[in-house]
Each structure stands twice: as structure tokens, then as C-alpha cells.
C-alpha positions in Angstrom: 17.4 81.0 10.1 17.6 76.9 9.6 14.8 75.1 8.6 14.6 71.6 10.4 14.8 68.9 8.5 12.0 66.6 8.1 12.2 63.0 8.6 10.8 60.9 5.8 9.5 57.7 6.6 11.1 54.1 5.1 12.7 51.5 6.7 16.4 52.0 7.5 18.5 49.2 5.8 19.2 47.4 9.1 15.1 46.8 9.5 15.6 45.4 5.6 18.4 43.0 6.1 16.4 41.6 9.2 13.6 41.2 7.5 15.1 39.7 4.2 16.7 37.3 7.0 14.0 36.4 8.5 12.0 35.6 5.1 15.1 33.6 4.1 14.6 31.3 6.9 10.8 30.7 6.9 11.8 29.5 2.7 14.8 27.4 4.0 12.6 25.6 6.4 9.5 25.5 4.0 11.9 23.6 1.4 13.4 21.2 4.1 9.7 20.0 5.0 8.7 19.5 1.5 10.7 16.2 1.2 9.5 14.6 4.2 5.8 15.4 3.6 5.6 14.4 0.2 7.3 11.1 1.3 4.6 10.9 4.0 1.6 11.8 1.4 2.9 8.9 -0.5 2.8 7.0 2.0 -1.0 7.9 3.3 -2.2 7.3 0.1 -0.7 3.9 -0.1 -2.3 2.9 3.0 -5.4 3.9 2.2 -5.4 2.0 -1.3 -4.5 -1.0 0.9 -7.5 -0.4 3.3 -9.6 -0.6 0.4 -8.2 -3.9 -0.7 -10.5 -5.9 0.9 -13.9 -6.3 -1.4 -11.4 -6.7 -4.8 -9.6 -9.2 -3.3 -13.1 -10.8 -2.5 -13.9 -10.3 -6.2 -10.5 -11.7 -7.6 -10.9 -15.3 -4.9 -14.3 -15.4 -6.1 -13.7 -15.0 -9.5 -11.0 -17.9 -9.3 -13.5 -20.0 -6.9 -16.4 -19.7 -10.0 -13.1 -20.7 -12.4 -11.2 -23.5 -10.0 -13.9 -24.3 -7.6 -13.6 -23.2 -3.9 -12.4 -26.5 -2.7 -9.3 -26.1 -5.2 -8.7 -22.8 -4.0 -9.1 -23.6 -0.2 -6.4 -26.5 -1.1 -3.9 -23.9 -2.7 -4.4 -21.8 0.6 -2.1 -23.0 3.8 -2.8 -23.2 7.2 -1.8 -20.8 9.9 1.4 -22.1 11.2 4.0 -20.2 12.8 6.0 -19.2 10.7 3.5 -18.5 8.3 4.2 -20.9 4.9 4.0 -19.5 1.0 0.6 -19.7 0.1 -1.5 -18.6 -2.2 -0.4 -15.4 -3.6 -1.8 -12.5 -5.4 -0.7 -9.0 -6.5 -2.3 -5.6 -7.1 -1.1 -2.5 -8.9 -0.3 0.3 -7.0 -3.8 2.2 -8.0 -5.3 -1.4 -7.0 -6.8 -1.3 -10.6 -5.4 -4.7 -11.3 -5.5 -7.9 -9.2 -4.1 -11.1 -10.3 -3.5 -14.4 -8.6 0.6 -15.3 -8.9 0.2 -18.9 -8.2 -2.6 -20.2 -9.0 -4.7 -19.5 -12.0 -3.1 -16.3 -13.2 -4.8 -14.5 -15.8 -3.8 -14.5 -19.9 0.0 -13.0 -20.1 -1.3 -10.4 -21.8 -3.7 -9.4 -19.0 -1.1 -9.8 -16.3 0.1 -7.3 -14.2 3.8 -6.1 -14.8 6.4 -7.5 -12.7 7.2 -3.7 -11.9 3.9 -2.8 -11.6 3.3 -5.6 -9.0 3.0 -2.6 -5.6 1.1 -4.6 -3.4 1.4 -8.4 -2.6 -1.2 -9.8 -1.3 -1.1 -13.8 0.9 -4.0 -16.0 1.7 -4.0 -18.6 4.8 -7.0 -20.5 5.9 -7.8 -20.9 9.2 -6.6 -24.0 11.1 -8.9 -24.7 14.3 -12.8 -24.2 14.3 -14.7 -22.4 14.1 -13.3 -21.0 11.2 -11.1 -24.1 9.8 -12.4 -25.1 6.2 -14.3 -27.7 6.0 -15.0 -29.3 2.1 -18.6 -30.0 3.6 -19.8 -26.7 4.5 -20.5 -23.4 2.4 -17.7 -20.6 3.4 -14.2 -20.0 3.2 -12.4 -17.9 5.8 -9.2 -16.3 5.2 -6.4 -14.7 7.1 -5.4 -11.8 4.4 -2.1 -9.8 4.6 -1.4 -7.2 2.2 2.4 -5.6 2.3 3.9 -3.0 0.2 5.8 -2.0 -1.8 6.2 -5.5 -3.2 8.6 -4.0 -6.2 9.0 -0.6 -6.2 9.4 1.4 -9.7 13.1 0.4 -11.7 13.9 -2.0 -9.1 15.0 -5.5 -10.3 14.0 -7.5 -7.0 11.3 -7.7 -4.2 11.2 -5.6 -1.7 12.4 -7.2 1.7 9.7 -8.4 3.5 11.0 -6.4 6.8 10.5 -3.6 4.9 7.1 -3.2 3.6 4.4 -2.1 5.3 1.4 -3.9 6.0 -2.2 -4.7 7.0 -4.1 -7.8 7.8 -7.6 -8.4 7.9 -9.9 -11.6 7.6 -12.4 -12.0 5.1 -14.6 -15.0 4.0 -16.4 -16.3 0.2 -19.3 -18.3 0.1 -19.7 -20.6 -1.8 
């Protein structure tokens, strides 16, 4: 008499190589996205430091307003003209840490922010019509304030294109 043999459970090795299959490419896609969102992580982070911008930059044009006088520093601002002229300039590190006016009353050279360093640039244009037009008489400033980035990017010996930054603008005023 036979005994009947008894099945012992497993997997057979077709139900392995699917399955090693399938685990392959859930990693394969995992690694392709990793790339992308990193990039994109980067890139959050970046606009959020230049969403919090705005009360340093107030701090750095008051700063040179106490130094200068805000009537100077209204006259190294231009008006809003299309296209926009050069005006007065300042740069932030990329941790916003550091602001620094380019232009006009820059800081000791040995407080100044590294040319590679310099992440975000940051232009200042006073208004041209009223209400919001400077006037030497009264007691505010207004300011049209764009912030791009990246200005200079890490190792790289020139500006960024200004096409290809990213930016934000906001308007912001300092009394006097």
C-alpha cells in the first residue's frame, strides 16, 4: 500500500520571481522620484525663505535710512518705469542670515556677504504717482520690492539669468 504524499506549503519559484519583480519595480520607481522631489524640497524651502524676506529687508533699509538718511535712500531708489531701471540693490544669503545693500552703503568688506554666497537679490523702486510717490516733505517711504533667486548659485562664476530665477514681489514702506 502507498502512502499519499503530503503537500508542504511554500511558494513555488514562479510566485518568487513575480514577487522579486514586482519589489524591483516599486525600488526602480522610488529611486526615479527621489531626484525630482529633492529638487522640489529645495525649491519650497527657497520660497519660503523669500516669503520671509520682507521684515529684514525693512531692518537692512532702515538701518541704512538711520546711516544715510531716508531722503538719500529714496534718491538711490528709481521710479517705476517700464522697463524697470537698476536701482537700488541688495543681496541676502541663501539662509537670509545676511543682508547687505550692493550699491549703496555696503557694509565693511569684511562683513560682506560672499559673491557666491549672494542667493537672493533683492531691487527697490519707489513709487511714481500718488498716493504712494515719495515726497521729501512727508514721513514714509513706499517701496515696490522684488526678490529673485538664485542670484549666484554655488561654484558658478556669473549671475544667474534674470529669466531664470524665481521671484516674488511685495510692497513695503519705512517711516521715517
Amino acid at each position: 500500500m502507498r502512502c499519499p504524499r503530503r503537500q508542504i506549503p511554500g511558494f513555488s519559484l514562479v510566485e518568487v520571481i513575480i514577487a522579486v519583480g514586482i519589489f524591483a519595480g516599486a525600488v526602480a520607481v522610488i529611486l526615479a522620484l527621489l531626484a525630482p522631489l529633492s529638487r522640489q524640497s529645495a525649491a519650497s524651502a527657497d520660497s519660503l525663505t523669500a516669503l520671509r524676506l520682507p521684515d529684514a529687508i525693512r531692518a537692512e533699509l532702515g538701518r541704512l535710512s538711520r546711516v544715510g538718511g531716508l531722503d538719500s535712500l529714496a534718491g538711490q531708489a528709481r521710479p517705476m518705469a517700464a522697463p524697470l531701471p537698476a536701482t537700488l540693490t541688495l543681496v541676502a544669503s541663501r539662509d537670509a542670515a545676511r543682508i547687505q545693500s550692493l550699491n549703496y552703503l555696503p557694509p565693511a568688506s569684511s562683513d560682506q556677504v560672499a559673491q557666491g554666497d549672494q542667493f537672493f537679490l533683492i531691487e527697490a523702486w519707489i513709487f511714481n504717482q500718488p498716493p504712494l510717490a515719495y515726497d521729501p516733505s512727508g514721513t514714509v517711504l513706499a517701496l515696490h520690492v522684488r526678490v529673485s533667486w538664485p542670484y549666484f548659485t554655488p561654484g558658478a562664476p556669473i549671475a544667474t539669468a534674470g529669466a531664470d530665477r524665481e521671484q516674488v514681489t511685495f510692497s513695503l514702506s519705512l517711516n521715517r
